[in-house]
PDB file of N, CA, C and O in Angstrom:
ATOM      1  N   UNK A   1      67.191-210.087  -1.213  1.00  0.00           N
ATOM      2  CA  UNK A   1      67.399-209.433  -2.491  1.00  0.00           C
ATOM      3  C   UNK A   1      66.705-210.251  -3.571  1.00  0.00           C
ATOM      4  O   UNK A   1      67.026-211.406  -3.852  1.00  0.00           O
ATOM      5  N   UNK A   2      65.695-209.537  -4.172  1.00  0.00           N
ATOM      6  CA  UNK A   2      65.332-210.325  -5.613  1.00  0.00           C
ATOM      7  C   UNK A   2      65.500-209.987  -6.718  1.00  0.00           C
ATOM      8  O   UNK A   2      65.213-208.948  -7.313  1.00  0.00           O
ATOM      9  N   UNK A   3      65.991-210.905  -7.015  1.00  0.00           N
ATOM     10  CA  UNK A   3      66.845-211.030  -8.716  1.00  0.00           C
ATOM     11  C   UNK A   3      65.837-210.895  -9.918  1.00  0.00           C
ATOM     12  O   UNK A   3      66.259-210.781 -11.068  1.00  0.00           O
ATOM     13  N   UNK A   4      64.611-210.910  -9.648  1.00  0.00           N
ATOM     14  CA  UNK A   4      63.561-211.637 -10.766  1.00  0.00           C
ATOM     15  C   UNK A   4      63.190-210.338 -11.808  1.00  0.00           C
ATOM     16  O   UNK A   4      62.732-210.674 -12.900  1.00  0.00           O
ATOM     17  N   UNK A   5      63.358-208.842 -11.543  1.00  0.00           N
ATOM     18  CA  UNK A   5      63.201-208.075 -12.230  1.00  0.00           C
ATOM     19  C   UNK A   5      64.340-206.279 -12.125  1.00  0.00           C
ATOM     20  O   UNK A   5      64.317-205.112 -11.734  1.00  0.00           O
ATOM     21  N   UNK A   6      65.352-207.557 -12.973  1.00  0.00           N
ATOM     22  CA  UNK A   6      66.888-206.482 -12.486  1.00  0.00           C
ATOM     23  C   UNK A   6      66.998-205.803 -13.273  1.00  0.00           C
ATOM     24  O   UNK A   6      68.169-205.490 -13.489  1.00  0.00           O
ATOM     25  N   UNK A   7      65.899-205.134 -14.207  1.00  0.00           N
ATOM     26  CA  UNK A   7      65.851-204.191 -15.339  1.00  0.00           C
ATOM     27  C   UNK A   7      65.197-202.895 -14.404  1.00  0.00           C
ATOM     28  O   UNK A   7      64.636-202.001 -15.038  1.00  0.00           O
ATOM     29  N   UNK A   8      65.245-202.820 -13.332  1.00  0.00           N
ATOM     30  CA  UNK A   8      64.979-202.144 -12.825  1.00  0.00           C
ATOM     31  C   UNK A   8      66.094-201.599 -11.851  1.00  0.00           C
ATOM     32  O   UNK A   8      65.924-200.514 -11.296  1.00  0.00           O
ATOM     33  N   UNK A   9      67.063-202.232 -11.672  1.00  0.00           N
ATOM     34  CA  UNK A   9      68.446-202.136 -11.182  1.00  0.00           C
ATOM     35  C   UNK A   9      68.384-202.275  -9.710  1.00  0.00           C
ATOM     36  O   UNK A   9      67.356-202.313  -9.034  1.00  0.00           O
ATOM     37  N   UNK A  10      69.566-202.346  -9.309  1.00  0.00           N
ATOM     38  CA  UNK A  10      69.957-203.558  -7.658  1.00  0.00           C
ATOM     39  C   UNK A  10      70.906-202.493  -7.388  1.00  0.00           C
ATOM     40  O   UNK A  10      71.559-202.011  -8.314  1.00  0.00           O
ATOM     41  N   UNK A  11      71.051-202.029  -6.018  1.00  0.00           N
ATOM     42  CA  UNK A  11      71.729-201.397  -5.968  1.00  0.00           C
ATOM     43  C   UNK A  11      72.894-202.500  -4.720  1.00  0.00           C
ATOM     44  O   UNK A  11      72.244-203.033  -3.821  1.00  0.00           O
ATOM     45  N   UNK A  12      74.399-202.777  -4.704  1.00  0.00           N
ATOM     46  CA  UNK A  12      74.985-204.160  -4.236  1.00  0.00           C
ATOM     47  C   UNK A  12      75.593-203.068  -3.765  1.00  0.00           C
ATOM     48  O   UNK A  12      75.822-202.081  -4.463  1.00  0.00           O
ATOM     49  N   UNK A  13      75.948-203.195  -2.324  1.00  0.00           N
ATOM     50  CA  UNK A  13      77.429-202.710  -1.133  1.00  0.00           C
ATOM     51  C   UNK A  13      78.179-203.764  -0.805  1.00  0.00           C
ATOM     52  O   UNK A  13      79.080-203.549   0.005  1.00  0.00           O
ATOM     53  N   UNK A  14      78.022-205.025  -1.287  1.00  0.00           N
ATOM     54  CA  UNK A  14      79.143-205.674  -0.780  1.00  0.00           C
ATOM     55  C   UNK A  14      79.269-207.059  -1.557  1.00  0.00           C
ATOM     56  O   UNK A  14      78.347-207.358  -2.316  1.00  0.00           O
ATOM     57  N   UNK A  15      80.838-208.310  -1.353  1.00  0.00           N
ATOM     58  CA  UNK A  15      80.468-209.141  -2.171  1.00  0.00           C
ATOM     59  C   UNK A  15      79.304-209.708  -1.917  1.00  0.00           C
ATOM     60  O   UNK A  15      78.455-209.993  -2.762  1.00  0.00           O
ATOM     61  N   UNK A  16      79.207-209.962  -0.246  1.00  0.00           N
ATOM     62  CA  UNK A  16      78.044-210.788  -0.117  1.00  0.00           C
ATOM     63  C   UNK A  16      76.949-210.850  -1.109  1.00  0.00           C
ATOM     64  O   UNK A  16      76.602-211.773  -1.846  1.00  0.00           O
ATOM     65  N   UNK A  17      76.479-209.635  -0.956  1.00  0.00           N
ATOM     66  CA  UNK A  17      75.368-209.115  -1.986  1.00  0.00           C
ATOM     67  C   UNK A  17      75.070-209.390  -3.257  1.00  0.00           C
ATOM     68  O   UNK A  17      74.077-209.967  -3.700  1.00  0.00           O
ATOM     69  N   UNK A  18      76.316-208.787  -4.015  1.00  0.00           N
ATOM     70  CA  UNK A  18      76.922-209.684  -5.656  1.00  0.00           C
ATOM     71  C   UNK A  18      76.715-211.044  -5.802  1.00  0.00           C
ATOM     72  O   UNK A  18      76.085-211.647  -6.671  1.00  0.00           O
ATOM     73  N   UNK A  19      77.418-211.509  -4.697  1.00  0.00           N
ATOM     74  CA  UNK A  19      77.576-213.112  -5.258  1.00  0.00           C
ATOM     75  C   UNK A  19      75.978-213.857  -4.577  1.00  0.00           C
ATOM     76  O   UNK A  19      75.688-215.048  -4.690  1.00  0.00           O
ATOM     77  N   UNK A  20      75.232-212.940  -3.975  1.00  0.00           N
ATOM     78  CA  UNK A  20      73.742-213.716  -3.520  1.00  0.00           C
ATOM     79  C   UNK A  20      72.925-213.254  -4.830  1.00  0.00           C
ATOM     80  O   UNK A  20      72.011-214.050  -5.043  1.00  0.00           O
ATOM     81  N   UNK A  21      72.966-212.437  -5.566  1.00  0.00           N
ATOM     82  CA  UNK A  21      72.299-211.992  -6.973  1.00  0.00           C
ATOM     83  C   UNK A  21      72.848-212.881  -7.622  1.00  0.00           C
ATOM     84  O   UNK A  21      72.218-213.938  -7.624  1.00  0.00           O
ATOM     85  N   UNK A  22      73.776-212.876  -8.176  1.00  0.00           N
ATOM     86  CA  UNK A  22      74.588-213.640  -9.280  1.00  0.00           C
ATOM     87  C   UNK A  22      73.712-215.006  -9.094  1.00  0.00           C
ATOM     88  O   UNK A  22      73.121-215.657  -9.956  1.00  0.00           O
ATOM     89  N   UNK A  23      73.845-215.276  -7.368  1.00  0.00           N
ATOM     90  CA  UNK A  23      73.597-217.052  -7.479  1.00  0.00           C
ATOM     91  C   UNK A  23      72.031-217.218  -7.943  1.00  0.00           C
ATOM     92  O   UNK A  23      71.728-218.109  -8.736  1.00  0.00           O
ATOM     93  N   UNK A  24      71.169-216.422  -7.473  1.00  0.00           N
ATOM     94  CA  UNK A  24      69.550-216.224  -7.846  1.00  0.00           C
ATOM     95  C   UNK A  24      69.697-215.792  -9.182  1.00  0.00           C
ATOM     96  O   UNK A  24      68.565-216.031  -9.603  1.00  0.00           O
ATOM     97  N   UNK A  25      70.263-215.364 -10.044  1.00  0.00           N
ATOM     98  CA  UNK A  25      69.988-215.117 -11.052  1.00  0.00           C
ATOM     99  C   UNK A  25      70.666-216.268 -12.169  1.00  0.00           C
ATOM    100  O   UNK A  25      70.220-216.515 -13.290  1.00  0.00           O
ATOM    101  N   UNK A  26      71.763-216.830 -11.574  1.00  0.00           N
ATOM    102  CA  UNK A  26      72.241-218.365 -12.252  1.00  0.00           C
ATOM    103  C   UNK A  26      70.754-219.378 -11.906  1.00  0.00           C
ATOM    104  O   UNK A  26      70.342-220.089 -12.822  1.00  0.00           O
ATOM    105  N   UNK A  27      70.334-219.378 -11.135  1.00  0.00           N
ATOM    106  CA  UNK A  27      68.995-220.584 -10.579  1.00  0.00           C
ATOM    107  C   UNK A  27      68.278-220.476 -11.369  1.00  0.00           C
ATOM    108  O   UNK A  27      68.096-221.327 -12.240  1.00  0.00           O
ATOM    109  N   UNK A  28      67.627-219.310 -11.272  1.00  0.00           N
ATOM    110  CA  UNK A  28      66.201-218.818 -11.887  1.00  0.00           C
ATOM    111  C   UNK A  28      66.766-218.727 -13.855  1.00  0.00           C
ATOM    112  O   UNK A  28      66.041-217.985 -14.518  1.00  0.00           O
ATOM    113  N   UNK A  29      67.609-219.228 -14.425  1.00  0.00           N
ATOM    114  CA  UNK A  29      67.874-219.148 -15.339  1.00  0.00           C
ATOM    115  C   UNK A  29      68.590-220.672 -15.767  1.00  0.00           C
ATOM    116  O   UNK A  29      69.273-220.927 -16.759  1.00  0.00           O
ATOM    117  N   UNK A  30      68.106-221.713 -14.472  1.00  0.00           N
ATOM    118  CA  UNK A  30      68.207-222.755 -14.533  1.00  0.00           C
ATOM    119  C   UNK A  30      69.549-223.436 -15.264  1.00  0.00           C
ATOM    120  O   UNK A  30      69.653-224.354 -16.077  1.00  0.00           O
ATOM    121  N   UNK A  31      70.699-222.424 -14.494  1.00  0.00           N
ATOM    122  CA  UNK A  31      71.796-222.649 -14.968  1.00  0.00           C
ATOM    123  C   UNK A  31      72.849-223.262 -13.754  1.00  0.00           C
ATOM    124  O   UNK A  31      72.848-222.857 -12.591  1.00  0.00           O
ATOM    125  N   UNK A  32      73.895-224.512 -14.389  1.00  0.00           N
ATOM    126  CA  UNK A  32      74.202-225.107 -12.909  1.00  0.00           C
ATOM    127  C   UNK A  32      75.676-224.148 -12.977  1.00  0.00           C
ATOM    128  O   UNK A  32      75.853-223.337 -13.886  1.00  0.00           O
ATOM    129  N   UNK A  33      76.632-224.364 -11.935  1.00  0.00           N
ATOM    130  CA  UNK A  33      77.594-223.843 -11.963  1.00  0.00           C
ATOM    131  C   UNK A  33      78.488-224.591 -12.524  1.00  0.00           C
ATOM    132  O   UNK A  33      79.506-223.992 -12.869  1.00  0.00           O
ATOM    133  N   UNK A  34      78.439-225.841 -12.757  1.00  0.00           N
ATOM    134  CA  UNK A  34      79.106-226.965 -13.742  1.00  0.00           C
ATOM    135  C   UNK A  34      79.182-227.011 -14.830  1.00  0.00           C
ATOM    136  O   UNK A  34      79.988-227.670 -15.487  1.00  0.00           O
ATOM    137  N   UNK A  35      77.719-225.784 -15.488  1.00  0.00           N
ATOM    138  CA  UNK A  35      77.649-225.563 -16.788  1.00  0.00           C
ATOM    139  C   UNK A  35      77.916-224.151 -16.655  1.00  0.00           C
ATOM    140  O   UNK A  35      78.564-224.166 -17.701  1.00  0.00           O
ATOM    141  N   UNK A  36      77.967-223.325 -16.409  1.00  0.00           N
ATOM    142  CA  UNK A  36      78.346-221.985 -16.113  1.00  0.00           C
ATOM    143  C   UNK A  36      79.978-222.257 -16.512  1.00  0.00           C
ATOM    144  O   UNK A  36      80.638-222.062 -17.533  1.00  0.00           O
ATOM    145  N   UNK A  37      80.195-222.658 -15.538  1.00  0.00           N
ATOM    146  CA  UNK A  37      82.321-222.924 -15.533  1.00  0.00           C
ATOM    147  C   UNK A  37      82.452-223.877 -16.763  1.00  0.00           C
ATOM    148  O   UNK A  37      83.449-223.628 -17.441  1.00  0.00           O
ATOM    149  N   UNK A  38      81.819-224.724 -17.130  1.00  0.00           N
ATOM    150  CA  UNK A  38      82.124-225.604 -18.807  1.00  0.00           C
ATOM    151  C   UNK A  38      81.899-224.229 -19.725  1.00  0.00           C
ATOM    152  O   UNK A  38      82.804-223.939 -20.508  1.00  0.00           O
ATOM    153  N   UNK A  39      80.818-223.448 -19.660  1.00  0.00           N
ATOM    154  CA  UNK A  39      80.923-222.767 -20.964  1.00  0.00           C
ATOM    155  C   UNK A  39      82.204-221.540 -21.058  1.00  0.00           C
ATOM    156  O   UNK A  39      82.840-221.136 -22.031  1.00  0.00           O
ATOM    157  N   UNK A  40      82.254-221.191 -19.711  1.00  0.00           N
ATOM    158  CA  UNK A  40      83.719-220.007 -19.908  1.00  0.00           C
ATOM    159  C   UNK A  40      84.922-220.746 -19.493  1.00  0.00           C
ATOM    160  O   UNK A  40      85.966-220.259 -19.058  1.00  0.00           O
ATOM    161  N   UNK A  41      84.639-221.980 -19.685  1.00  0.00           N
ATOM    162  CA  UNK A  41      86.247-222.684 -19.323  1.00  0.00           C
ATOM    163  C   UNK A  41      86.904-222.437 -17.937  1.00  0.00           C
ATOM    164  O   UNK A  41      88.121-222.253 -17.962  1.00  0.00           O
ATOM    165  N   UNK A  42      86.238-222.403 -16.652  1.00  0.00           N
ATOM    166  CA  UNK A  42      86.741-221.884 -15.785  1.00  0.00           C
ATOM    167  C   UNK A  42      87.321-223.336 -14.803  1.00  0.00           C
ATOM    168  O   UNK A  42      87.223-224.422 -15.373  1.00  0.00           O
ATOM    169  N   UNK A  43      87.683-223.325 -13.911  1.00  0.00           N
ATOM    170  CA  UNK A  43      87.536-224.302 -12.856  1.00  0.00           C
ATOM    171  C   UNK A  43      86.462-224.190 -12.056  1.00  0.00           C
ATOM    172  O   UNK A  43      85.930-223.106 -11.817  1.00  0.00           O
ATOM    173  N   UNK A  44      86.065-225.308 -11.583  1.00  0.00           N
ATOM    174  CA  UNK A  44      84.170-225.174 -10.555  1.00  0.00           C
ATOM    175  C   UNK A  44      84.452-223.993  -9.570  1.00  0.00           C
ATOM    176  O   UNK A  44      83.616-223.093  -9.490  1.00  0.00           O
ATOM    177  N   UNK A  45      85.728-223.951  -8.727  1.00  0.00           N
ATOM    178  CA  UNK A  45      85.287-223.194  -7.645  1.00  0.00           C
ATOM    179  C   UNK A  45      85.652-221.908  -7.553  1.00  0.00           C
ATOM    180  O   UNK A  45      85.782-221.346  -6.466  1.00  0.00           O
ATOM    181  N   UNK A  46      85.851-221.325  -8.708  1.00  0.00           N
ATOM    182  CA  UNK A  46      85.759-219.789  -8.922  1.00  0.00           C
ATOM    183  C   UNK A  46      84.487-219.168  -8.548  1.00  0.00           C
ATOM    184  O   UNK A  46      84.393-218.342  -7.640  1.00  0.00           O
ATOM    185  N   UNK A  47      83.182-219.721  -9.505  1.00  0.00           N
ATOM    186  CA  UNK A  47      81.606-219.471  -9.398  1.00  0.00           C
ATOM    187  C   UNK A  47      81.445-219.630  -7.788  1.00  0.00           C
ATOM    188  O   UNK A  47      80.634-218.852  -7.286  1.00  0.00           O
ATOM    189  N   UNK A  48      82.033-220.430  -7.006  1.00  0.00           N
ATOM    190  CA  UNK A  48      81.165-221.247  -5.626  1.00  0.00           C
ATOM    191  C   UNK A  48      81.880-219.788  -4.758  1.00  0.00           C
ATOM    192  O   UNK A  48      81.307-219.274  -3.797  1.00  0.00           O
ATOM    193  N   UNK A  49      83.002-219.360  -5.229  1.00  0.00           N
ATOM    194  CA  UNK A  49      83.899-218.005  -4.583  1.00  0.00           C
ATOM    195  C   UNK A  49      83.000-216.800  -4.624  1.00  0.00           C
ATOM    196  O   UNK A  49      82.640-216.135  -3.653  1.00  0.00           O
ATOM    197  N   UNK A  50      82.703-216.625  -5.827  1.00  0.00           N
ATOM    198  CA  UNK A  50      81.820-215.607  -6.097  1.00  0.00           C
ATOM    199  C   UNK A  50      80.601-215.269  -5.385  1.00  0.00           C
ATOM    200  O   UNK A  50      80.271-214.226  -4.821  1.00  0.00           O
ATOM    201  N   UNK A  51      79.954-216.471  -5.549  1.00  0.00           N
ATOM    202  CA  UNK A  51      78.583-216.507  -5.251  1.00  0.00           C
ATOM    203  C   UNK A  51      78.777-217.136  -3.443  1.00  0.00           C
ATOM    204  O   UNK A  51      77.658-217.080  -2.932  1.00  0.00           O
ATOM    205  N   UNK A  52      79.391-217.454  -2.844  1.00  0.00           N
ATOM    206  CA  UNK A  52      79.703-216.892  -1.141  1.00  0.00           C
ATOM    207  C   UNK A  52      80.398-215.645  -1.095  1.00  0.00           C
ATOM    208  O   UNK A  52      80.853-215.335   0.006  1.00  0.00           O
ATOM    209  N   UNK A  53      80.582-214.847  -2.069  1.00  0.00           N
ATOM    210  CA  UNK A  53      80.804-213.063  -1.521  1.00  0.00           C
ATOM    211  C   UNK A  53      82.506-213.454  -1.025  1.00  0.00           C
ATOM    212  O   UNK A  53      83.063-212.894  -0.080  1.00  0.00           O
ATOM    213  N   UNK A  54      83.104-214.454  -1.832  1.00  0.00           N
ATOM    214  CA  UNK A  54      84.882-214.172  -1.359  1.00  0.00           C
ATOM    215  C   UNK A  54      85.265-212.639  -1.881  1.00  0.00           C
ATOM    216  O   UNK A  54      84.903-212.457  -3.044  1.00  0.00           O
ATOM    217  N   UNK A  55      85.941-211.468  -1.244  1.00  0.00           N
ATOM    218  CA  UNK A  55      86.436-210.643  -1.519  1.00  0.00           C
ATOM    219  C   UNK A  55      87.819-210.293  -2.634  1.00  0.00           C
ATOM    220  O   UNK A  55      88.048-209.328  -3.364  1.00  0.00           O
ATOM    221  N   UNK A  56      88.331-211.159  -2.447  1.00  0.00           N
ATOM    222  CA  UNK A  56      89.578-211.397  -3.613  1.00  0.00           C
ATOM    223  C   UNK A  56      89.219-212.258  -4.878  1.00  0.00           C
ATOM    224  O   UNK A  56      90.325-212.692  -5.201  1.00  0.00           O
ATOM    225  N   UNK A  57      88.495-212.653  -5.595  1.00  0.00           N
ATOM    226  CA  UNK A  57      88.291-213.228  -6.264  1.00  0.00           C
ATOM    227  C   UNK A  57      88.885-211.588  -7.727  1.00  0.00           C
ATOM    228  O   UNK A  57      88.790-210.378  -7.522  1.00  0.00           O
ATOM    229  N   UNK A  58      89.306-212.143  -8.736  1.00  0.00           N
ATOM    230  CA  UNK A  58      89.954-211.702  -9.776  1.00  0.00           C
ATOM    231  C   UNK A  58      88.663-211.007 -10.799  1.00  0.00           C
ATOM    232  O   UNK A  58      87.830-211.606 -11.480  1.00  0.00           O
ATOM    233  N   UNK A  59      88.851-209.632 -10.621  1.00  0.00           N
ATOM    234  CA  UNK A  59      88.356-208.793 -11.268  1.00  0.00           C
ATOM    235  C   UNK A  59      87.703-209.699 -12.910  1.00  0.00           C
ATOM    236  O   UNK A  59      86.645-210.310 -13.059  1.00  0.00           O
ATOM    237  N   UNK A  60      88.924-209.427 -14.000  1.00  0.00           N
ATOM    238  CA  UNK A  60      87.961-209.944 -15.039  1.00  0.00           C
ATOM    239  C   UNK A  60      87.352-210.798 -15.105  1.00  0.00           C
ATOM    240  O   UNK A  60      86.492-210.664 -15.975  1.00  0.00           O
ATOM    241  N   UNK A  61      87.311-212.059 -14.413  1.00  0.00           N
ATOM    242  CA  UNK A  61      87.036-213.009 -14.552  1.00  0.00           C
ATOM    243  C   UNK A  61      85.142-212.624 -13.883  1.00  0.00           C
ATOM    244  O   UNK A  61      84.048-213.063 -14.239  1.00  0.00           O
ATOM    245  N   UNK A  62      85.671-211.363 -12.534  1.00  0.00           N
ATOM    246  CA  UNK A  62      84.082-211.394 -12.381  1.00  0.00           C
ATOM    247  C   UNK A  62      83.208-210.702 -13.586  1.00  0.00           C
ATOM    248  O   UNK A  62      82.102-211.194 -13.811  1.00  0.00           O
ATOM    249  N   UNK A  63      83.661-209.553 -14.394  1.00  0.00           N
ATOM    250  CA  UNK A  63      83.051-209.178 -15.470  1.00  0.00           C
ATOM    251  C   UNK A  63      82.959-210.206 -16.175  1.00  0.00           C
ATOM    252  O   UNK A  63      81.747-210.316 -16.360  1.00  0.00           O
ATOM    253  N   UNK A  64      83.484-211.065 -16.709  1.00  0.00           N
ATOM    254  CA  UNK A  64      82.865-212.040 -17.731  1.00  0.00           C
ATOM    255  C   UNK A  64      82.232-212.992 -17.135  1.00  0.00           C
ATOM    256  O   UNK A  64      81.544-213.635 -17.929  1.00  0.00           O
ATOM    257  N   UNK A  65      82.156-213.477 -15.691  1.00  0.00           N
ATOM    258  CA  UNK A  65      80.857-214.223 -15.030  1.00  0.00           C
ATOM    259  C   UNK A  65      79.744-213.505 -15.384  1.00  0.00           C
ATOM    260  O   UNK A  65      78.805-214.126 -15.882  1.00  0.00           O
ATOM    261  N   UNK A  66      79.623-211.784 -15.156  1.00  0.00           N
ATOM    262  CA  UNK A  66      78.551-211.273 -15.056  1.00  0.00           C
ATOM    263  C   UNK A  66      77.809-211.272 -16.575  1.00  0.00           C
ATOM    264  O   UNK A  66      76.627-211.539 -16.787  1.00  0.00           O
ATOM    265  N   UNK A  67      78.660-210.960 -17.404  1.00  0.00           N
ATOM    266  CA  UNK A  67      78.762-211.259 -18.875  1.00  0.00           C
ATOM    267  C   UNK A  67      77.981-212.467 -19.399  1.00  0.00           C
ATOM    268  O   UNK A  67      76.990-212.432 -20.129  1.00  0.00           O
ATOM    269  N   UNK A  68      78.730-213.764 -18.798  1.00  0.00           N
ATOM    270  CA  UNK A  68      78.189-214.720 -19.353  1.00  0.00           C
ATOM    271  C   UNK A  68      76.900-215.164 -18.723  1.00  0.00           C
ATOM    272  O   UNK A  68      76.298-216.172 -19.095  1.00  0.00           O
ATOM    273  N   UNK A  69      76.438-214.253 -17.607  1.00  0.00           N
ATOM    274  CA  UNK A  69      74.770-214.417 -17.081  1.00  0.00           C
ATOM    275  C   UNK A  69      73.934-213.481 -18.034  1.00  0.00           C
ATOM    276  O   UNK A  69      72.793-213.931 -18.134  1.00  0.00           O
ATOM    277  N   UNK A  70      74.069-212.639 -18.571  1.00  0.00           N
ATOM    278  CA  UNK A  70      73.442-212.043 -19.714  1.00  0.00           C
ATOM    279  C   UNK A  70      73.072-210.521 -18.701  1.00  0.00           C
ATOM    280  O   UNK A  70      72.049-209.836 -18.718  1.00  0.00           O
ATOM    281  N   UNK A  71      73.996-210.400 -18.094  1.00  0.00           N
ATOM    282  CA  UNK A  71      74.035-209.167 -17.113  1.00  0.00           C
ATOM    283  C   UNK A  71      75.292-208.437 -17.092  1.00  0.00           C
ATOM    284  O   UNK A  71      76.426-208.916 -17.069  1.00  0.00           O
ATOM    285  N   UNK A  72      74.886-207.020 -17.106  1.00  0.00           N
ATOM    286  CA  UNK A  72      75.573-205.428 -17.318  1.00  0.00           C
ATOM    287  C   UNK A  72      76.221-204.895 -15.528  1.00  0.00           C
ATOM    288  O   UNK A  72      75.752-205.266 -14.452  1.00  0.00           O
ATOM    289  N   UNK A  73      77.040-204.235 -15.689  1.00  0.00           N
ATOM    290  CA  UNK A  73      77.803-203.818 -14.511  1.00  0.00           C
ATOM    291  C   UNK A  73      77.200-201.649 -14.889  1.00  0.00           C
ATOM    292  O   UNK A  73      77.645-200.947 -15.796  1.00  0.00           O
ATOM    293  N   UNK A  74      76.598-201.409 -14.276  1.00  0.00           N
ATOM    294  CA  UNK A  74      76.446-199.700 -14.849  1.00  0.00           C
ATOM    295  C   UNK A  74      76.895-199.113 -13.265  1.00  0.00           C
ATOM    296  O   UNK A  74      76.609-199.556 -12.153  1.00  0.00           O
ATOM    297  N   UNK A  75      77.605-198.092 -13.622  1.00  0.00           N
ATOM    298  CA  UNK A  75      77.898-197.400 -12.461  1.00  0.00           C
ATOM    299  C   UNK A  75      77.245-196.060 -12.746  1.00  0.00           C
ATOM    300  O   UNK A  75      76.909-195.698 -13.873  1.00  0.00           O
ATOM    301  N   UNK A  76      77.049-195.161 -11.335  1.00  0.00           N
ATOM    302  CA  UNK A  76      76.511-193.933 -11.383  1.00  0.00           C
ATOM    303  C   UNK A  76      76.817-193.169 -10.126  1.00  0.00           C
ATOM    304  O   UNK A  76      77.211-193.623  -9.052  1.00  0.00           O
ATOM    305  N   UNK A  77      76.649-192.353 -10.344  1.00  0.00           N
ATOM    306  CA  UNK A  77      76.774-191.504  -9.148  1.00  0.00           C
ATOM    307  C   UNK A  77      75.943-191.482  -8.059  1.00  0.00           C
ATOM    308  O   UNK A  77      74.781-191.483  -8.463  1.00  0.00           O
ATOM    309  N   UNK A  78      76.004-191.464  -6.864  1.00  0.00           N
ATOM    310  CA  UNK A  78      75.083-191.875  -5.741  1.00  0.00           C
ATOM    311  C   UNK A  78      73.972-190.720  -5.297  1.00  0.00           C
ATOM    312  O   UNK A  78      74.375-189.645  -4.855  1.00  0.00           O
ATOM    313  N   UNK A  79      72.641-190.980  -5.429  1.00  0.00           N
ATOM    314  CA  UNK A  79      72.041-189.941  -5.338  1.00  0.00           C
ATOM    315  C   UNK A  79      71.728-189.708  -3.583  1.00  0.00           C
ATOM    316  O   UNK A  79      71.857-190.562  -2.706  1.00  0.00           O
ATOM    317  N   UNK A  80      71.368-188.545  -3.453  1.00  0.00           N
ATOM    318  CA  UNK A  80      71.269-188.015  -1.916  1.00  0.00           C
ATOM    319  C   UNK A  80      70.440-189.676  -1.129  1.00  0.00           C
ATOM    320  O   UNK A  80      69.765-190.571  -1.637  1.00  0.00           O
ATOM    321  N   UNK A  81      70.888-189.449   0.145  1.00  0.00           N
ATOM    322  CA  UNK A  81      69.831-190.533   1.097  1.00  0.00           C
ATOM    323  C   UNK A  81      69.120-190.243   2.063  1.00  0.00           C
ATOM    324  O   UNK A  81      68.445-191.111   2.616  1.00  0.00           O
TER     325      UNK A  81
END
């Protein structure tokens, strides 16, 4: 999956998926997860949850990860395959 031009949109089925974008798109934006979790006040191993695709990890907290990467959640309806 490449992260490098997501204005074109990603289509994710699973955490795995999420949290392998999220982590390429924290890198390539040369952001650590030490500073990621300092700026939203989190504890370190929320981000390390995320970004290995843990399944239970707490809803808002993933919108405002996605948030604080400078990235949108859009949903749509699934077109034919």
């Amino acid at each position: 999956m490449d992260s490098t031009d997501l204005r074109a949109g990603v289509t994710i089925s699973s955490t795995e998926e999420l949290g392998q974008l999220l982590k390429q798109h924290r890198k390539s934006q040369q952001i650590t997860q030490a500073t990621l979790s300092g700026m939203a006040n989190w504890g370190g191993r929320f981000i390390g949850d995320v970004e290995n695709g843990k399944p239970t990890v707490r809803a808002q907290m993933l919108f405002d990860l996605i948030g604080w990467l400078g990235l949108e959640i859009v949903i749509r309806k699934k077109g034919p395959k």
